[in-house]
FIKOL-882943 format. One record per residue (C-alpha): residue number from 1; residue in three letters; x, y, z. Coordinates in nm, 4 decimals. Example, Ala and Ser with C-alpha at 12.3 -4.5 7.8 and 13.67 -1.06 7.14 Angstrom:
(r 1,'ala',(1.2300,-0.4500,0.7800))
(r 2,'ser',(1.3670,-0.1060,0.7140))
//
This chain:
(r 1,'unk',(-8.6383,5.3278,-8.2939))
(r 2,'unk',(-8.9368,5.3269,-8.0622))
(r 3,'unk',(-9.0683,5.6543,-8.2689))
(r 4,'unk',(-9.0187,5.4846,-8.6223))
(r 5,'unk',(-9.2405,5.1609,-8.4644))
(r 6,'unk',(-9.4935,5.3756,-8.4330))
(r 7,'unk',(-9.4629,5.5853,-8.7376))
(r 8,'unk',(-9.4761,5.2419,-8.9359))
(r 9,'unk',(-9.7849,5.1214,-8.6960))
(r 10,'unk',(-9.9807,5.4204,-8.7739))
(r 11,'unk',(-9.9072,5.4035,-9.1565))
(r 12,'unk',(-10.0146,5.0334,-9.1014))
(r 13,'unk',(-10.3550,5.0967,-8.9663))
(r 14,'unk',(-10.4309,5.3809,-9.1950))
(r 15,'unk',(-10.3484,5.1690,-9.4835))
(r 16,'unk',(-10.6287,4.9200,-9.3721))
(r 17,'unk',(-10.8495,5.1783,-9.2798))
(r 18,'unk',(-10.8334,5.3183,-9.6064))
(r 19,'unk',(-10.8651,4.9672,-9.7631))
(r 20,'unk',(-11.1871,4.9021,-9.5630))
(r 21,'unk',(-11.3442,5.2201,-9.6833))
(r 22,'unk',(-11.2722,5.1432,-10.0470))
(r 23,'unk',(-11.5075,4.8369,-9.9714))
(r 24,'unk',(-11.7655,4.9769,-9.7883))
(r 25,'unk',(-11.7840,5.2680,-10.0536))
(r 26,'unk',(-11.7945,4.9878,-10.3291))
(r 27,'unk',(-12.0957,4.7877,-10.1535))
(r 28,'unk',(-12.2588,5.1605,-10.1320))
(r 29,'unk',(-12.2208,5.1961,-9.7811))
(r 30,'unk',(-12.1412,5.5760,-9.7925))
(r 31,'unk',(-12.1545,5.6722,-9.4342))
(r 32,'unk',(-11.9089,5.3442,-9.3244))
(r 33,'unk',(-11.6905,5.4460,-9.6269))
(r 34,'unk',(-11.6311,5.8413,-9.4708))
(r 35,'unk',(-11.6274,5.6595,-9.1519))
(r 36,'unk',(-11.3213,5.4691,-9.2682))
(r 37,'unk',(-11.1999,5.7559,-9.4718))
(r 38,'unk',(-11.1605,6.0014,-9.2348))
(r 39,'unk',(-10.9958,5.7630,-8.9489))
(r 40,'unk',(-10.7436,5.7123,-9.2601))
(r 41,'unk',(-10.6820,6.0572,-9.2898))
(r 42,'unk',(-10.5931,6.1297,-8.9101))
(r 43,'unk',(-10.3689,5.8693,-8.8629))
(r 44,'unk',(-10.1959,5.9386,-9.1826))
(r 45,'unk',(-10.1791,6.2595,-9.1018))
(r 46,'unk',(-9.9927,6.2091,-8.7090))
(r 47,'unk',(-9.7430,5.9695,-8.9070))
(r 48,'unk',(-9.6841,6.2293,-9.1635))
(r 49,'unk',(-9.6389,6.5225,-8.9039))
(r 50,'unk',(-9.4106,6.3065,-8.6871))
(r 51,'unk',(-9.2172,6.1821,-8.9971))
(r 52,'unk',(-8.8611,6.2835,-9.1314))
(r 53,'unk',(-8.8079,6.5503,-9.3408))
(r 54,'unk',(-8.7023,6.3333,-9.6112))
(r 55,'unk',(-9.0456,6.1758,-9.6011))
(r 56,'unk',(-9.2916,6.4270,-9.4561))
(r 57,'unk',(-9.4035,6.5552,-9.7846))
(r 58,'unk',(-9.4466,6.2250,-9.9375))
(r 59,'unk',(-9.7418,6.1127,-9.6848))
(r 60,'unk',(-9.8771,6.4309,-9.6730))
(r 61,'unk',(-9.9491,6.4158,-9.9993))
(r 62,'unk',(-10.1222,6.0875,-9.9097))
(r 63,'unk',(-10.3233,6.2269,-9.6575))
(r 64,'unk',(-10.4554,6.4421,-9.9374))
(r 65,'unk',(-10.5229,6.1252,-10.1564))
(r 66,'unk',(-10.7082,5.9975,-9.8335))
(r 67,'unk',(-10.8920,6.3461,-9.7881))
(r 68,'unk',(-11.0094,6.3535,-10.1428))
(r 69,'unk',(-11.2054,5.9930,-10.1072))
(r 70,'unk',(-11.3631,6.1389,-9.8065))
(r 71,'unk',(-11.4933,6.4223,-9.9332))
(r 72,'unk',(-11.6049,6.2804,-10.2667))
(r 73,'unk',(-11.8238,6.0164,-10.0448))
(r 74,'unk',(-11.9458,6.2983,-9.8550))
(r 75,'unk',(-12.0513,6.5263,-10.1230))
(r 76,'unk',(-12.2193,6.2258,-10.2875))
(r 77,'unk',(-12.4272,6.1411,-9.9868))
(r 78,'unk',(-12.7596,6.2849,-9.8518))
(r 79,'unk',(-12.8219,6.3827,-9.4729))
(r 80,'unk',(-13.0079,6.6236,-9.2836))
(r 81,'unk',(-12.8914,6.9894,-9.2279))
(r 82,'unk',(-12.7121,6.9634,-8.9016))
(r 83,'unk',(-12.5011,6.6402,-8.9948))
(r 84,'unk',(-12.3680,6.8329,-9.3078))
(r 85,'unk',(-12.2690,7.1033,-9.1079))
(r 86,'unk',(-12.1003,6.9058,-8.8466))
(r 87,'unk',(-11.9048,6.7002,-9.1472))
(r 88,'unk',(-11.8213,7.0553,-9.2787))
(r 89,'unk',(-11.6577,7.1203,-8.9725))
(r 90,'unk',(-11.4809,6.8574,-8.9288))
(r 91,'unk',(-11.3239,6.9172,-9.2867))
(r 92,'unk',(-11.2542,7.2575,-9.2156))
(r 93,'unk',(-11.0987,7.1610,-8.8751))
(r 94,'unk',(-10.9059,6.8526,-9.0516))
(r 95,'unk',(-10.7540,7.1305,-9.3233))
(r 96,'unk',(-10.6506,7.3513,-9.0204))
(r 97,'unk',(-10.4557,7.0309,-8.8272))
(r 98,'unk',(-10.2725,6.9546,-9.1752))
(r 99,'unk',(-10.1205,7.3129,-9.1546))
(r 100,'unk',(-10.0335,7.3164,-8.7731))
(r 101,'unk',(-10.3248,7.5691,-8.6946))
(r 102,'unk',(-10.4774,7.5117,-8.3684))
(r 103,'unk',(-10.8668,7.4156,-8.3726))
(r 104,'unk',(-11.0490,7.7756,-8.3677))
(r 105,'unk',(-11.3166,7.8438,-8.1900))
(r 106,'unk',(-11.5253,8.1551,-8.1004))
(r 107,'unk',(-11.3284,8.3597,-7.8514))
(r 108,'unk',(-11.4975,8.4929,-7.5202))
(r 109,'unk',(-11.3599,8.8468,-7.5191))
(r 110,'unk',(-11.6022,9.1303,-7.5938))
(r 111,'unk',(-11.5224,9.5158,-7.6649))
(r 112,'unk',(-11.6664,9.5780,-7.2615))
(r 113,'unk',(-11.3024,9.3666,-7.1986))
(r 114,'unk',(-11.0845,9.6569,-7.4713))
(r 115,'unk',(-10.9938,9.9205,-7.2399))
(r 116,'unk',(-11.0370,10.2687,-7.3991))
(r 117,'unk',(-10.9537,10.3121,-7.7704))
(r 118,'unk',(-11.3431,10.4430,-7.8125))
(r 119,'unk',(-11.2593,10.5440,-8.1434))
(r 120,'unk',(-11.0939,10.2534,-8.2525))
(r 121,'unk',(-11.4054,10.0324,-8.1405))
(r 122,'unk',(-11.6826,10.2851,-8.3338))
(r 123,'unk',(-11.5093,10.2449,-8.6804))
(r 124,'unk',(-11.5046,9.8622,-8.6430))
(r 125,'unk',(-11.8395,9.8883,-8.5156))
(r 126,'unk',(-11.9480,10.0783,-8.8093))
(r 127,'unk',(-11.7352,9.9090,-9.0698))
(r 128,'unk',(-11.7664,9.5730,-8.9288))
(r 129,'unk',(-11.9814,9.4560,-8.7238))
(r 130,'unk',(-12.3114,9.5847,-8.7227))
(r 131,'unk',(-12.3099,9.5098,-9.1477))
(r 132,'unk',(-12.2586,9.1336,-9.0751))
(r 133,'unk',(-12.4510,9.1524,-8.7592))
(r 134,'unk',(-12.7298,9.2761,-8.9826))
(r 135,'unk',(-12.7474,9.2029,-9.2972))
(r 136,'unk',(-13.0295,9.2763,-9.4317))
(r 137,'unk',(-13.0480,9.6366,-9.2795))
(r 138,'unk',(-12.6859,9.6749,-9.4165))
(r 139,'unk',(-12.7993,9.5922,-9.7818))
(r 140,'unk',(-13.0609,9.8319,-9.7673))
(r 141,'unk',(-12.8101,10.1380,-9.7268))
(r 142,'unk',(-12.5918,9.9530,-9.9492))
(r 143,'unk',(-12.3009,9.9019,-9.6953))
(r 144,'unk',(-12.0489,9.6085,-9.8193))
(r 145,'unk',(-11.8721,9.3746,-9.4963))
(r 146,'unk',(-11.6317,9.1360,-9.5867))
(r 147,'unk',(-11.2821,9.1325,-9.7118))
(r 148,'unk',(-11.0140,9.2602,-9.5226))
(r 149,'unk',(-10.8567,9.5157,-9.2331))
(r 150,'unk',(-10.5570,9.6083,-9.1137))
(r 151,'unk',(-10.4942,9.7269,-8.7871))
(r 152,'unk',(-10.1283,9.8490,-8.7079))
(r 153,'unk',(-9.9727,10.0549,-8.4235))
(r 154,'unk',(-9.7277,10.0053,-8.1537))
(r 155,'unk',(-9.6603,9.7007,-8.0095))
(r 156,'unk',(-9.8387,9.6082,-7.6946))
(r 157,'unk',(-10.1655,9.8053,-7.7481))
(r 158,'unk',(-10.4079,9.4932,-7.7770))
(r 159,'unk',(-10.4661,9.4649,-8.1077))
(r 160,'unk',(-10.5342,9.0676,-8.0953))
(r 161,'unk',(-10.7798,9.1356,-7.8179))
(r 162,'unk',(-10.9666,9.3544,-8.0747))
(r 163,'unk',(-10.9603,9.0623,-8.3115))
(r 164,'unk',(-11.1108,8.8567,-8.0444))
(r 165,'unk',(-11.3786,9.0910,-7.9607))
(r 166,'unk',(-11.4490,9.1514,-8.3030))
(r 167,'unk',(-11.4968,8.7532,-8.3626))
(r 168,'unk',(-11.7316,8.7060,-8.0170))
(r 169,'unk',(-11.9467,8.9915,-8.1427))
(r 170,'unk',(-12.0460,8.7906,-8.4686))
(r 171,'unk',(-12.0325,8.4674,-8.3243))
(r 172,'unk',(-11.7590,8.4043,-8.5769))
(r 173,'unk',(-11.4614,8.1284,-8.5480))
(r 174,'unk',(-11.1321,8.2832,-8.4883))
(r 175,'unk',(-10.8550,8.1244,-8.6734))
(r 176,'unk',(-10.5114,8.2341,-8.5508))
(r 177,'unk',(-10.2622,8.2317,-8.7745))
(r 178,'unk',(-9.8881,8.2119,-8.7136))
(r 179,'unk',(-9.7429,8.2765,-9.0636))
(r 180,'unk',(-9.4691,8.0540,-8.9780))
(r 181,'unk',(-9.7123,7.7526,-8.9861))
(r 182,'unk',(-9.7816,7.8160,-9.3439))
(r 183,'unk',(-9.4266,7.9271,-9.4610))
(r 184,'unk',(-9.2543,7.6307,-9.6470))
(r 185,'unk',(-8.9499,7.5992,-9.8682))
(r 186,'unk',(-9.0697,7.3413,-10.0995))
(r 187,'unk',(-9.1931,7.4429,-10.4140))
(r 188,'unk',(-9.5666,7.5328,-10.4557))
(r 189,'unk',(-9.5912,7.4251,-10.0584))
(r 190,'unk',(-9.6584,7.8042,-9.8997))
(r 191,'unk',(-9.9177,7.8730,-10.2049))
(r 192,'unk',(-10.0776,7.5289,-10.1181))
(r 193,'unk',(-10.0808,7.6047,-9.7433))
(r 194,'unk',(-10.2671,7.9350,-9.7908))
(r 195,'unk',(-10.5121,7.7952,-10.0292))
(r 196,'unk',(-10.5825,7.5302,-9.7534))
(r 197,'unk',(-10.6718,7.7687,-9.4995))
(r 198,'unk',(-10.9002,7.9917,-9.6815))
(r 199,'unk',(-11.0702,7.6943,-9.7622))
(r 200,'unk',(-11.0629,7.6010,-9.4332))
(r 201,'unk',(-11.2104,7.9020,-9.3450))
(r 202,'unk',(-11.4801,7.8965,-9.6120))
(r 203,'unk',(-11.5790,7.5215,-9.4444))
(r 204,'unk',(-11.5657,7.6654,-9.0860))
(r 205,'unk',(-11.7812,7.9428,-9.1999))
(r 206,'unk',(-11.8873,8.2509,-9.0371))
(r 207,'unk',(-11.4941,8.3052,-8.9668))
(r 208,'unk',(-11.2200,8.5463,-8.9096))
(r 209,'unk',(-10.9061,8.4524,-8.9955))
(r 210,'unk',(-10.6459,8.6868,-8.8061))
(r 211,'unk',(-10.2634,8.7043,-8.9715))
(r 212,'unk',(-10.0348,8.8627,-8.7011))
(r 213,'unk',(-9.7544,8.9727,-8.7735))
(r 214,'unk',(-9.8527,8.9932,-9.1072))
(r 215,'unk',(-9.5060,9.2271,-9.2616))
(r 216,'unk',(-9.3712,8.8916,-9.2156))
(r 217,'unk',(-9.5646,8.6854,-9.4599))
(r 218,'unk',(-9.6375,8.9308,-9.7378))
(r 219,'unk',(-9.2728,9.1733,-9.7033))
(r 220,'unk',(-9.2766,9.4313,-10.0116))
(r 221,'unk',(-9.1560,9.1482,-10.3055))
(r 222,'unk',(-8.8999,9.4192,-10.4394))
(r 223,'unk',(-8.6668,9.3868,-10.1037))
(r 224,'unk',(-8.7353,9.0320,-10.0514))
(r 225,'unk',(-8.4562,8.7629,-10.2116))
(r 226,'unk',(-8.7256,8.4232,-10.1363))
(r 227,'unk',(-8.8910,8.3042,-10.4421))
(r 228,'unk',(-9.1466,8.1061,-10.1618))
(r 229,'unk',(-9.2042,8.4412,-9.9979))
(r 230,'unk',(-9.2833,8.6273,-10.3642))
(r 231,'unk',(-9.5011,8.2946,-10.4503))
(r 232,'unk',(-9.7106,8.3247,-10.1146))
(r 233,'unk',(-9.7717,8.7105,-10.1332))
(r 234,'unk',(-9.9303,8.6624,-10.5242))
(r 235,'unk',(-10.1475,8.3354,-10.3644))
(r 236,'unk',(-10.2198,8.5262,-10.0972))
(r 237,'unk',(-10.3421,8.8610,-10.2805))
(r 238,'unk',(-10.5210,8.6244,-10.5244))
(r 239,'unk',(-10.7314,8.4720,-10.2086))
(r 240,'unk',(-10.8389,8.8017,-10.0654))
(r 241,'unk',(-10.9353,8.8835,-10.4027))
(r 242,'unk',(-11.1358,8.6296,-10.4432))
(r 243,'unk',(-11.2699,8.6625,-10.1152))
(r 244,'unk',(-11.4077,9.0776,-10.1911))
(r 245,'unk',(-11.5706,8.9499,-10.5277))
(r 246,'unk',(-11.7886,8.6979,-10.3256))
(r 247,'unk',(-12.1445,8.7814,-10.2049))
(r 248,'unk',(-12.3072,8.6834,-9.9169))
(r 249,'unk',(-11.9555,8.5941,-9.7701))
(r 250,'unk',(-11.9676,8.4814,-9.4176))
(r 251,'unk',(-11.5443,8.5597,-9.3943))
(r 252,'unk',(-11.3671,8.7977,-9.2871))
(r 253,'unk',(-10.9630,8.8219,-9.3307))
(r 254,'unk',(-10.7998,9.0975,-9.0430))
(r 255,'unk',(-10.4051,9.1372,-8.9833))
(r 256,'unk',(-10.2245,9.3626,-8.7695))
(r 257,'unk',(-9.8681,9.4558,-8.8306))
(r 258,'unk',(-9.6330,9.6966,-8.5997))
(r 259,'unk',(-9.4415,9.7702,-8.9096))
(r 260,'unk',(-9.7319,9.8424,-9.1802))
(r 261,'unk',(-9.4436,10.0054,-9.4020))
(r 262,'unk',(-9.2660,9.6900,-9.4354))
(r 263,'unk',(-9.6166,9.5096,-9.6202))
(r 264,'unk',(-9.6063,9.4812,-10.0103))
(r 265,'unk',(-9.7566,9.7801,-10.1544))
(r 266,'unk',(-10.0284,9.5378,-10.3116))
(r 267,'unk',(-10.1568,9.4207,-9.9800))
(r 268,'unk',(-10.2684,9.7516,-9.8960))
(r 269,'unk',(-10.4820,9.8612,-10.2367))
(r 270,'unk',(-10.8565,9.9012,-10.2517))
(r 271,'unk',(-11.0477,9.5365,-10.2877))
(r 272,'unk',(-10.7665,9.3672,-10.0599))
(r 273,'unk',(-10.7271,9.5336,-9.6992))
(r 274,'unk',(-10.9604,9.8162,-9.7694))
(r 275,'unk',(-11.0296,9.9385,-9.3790))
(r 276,'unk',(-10.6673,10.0415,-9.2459))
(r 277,'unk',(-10.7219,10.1105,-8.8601))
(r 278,'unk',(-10.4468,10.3101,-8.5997))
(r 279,'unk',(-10.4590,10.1379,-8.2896))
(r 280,'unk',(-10.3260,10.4144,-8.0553))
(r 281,'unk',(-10.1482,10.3783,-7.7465))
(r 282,'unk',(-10.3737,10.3584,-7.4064))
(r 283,'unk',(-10.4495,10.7352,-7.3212))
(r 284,'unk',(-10.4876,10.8141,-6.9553))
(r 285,'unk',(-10.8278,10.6671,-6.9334))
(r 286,'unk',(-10.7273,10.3516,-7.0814))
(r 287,'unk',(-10.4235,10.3316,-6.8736))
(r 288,'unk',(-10.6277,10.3380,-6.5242))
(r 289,'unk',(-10.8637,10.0953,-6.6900))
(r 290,'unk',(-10.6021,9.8080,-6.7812))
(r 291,'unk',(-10.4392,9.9005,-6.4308))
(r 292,'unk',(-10.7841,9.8016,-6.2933))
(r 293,'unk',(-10.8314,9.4854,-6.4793))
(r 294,'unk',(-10.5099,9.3798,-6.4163))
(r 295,'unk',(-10.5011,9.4399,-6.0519))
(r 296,'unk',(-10.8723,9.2758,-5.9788))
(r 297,'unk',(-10.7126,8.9420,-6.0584))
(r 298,'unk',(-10.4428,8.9627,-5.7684))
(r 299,'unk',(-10.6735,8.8777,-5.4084))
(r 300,'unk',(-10.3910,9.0780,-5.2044))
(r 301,'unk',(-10.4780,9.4233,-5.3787))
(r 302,'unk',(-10.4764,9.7160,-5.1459))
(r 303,'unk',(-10.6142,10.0581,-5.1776))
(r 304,'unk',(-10.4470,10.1332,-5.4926))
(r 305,'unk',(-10.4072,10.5076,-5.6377))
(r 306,'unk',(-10.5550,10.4457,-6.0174))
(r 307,'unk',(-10.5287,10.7796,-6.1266))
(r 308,'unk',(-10.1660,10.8563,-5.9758))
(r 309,'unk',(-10.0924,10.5424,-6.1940))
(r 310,'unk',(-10.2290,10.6226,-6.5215))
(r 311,'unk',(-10.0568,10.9695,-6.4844))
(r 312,'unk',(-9.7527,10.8576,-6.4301))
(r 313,'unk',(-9.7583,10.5616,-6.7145))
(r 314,'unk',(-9.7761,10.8268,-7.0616))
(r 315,'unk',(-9.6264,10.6334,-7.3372))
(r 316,'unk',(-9.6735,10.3151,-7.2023))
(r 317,'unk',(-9.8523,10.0008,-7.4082))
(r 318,'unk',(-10.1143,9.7888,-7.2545))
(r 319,'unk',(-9.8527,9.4784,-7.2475))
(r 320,'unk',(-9.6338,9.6999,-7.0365))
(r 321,'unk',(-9.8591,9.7959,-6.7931))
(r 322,'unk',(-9.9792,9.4372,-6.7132))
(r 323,'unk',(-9.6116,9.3505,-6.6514))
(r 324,'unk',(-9.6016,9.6309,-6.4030))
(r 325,'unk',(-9.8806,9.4773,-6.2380))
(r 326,'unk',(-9.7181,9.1478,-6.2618))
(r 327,'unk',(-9.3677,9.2507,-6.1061))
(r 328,'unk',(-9.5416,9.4556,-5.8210))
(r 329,'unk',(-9.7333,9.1394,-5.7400))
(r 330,'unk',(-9.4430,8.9132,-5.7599))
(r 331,'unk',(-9.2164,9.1914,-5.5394))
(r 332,'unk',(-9.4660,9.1584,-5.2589))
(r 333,'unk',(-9.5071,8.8119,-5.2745))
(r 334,'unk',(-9.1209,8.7371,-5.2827))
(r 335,'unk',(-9.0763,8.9843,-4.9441))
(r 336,'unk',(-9.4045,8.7765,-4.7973))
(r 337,'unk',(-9.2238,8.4042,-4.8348))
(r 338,'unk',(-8.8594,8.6035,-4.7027))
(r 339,'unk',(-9.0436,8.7414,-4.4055))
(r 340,'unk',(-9.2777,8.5392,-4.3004))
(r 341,'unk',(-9.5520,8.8555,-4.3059))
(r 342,'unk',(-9.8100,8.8925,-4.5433))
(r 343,'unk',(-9.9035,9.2390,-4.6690))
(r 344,'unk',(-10.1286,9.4075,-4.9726))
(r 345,'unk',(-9.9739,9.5468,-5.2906))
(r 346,'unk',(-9.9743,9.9187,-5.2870))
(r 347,'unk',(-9.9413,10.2366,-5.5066))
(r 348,'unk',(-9.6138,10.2534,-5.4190))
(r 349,'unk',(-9.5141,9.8903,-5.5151))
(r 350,'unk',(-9.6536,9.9439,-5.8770))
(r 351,'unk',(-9.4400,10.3151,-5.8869))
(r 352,'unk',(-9.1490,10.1124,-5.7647))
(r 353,'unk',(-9.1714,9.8870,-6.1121))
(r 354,'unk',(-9.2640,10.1831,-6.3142))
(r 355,'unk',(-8.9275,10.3701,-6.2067))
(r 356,'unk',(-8.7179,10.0867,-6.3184))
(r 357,'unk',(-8.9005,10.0176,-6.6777))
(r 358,'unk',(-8.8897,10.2952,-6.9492))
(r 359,'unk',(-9.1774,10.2529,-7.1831))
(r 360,'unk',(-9.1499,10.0469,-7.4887))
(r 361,'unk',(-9.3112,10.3330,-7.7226))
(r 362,'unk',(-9.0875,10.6360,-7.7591))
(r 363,'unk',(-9.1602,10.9557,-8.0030))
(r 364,'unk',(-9.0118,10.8477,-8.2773))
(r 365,'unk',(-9.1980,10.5365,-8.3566))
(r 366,'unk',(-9.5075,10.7170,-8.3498))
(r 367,'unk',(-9.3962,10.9924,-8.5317))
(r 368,'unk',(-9.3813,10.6874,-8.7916))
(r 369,'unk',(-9.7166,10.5506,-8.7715))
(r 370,'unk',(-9.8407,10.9494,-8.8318))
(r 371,'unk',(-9.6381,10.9710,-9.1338))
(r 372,'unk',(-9.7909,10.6099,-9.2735))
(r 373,'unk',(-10.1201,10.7280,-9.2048))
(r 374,'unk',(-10.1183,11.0705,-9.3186))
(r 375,'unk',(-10.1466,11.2927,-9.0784))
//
């Protein structure tokens, strides 16, 4: 009962809120009237959210109501530079709370952080970042950024740390998105979702909004028995679309995907994700790399045989090697607190672990990711 008080007492205040700002707009008071507006929208919003099924739609379509006063008052008013951009922001940030996307911000992992995958990082250097890191240069050899990439490969191999280097690079906002926030039953919901948070992205502006997983939003529409699922991929193409036939755009959409065959064909045509990228498993290089970042976080680290390692980890992903390093550490640390004696973690620890694991990517799978790619 306590959580329906409060429900109630939210909708309550919001409904005053809302009724001030209608007042202050009418008297011309435009920056009291968004003021008003906007505290509307979040409260409305935290009662819809915590709301019954039965009733969740219902108020947020009044948070949209609530949303559309707010930004008609602020497109109607005039302030300087910096406080439009800050009230864009907070739009774009609003949209992405309505959706259940977490507030994005620009990530502090750079490509120095990507162990190995040299080739990898020169194509999206090339492709990516240098044309939207400059511009002007770029337009002068008449090299297009924007749109949309796909990076696929086994799992484990760091993919979203790409993204994340990729984003700090350009000083862009990463939006992560979990396609099950957008995914709704109700009719015309999942189309409305998606159309929110490209806008959102638009408002939040230079961006990169990253779809993992993303065989599970847009599956090929010919295997798939949802109506909501066929509805999303057409929105969906529609936006990145739209997106490519922009200039000067500022957004960029990436994905990654273990199972890249499993995508509707029309995802993967030219003007929609046009740069398709293989992100390989570590090679040995890479292998002693991540086993060095990895073990430079633990303080009991011993003189530790990086090479033996790497040689003796072929056809393991980056996600299994850190749990190697995780296990060894937590092995030691186990026998310290039985015995009562401290002691470093050693080579043979971390060969211990890697005796009792069998790598997660065998010769099959990437036999498959040769065949998607052609070669």
């Amino acid at each position: 009962m306590r959580v329906l008080d409060d429900i109630d007492e939210k909708i309550d205040k919001a409904t005053k809120l809302l009724q001030g700002g209608i007042k202050e707009e009418s008297l011309g008071h435009k920056d009291k009237a968004k003021e008003y507006y906007f505290a509307a929208y979040r409260l409305m919003l935290e009662a819809a959210n915590a709301s019954p099924p039965d009733l969740k739609k219902k108020r947020l379509d009044q948070c949209n109501i609530i949303l559309s006063a707010y930004q008609r008052v602020n497109e109607n008013r005039t302030a300087p530079a910096e406080e439009k951009t800050s009230d864009r922001i907070s739009e774009g940030e609003a949209l992405l709370e309505e959706i259940g996307l977490e507030k994005p911000e620009i990530p502090k992992v750079t490509f120095e952080d990507v162990a190995g995958l040299d080739d990898v990082k020169n194509e999206i250097l090339g492709k990516i970042v240098y044309p939207m890191k400059f511009k002007e240069l770029s337009q002068e050899y008449n090299i297009q950024f924007g749109g949309g990439m796909l990076l696929y490969g086994p799992p484990g191999t760091g993919k979203t740390f790409i993204v994340k280097a990729i984003a700090n690079e350009v000083r862009a906002r990463f939006i992560n998105v979990n396609p099950a926030s957008l995914y709704s039953q109700w009719f015309g919901m999942f189309e409305k979702n998606i159309s929110k948070l490209f806008r959102a992205a638009a408002l939040l502006s230079p961006s990169i909004i990253f779809f993992d997983e993303i065989d599970a939003l847009v599956p090929k529409r010919d295997t798939s028995n949802s109506d909501a699922a066929k509805r999303g991929v057409a929105q969906l193409l529609n936006e990145v679309g739209g997106i490519n036939s922009q200039k000067n755009k500022n957004l960029f959409i990436i994905a990654a995907t273990n199972n890249p065959w499993e995508i509707d064909e029309a995802m993967l045509r030219p003007g929609r994700f046009d740069i398709k990228i293989y992100v390989p498993p570590p090679d040995i290089i890479a292998r002693k790399k991540i086993f060095e970042l990895n073990m430079a976080k633990v303080k009991q680290a011993g003189n530790i045989d990086y090479n033996l390692l790497a040689q003796q980890t072929e056809g393991y992903s980056g996600a299994d090697i850190e749990f190697i390093c995780k296990k060894a550490s937590q092995n030691v640390f186990m026998e310290a607190v039985k015995s009562g004696k401290q002691r470093q973690v050693e080579t043979r620890d971390l060969l211990d672990v890697i005796g009792s694991i069998k790598p997660s990517i065998d010769a099959d799978l990437l036999s498959k990711y040769r065949e998607f790619a052609g070669f």
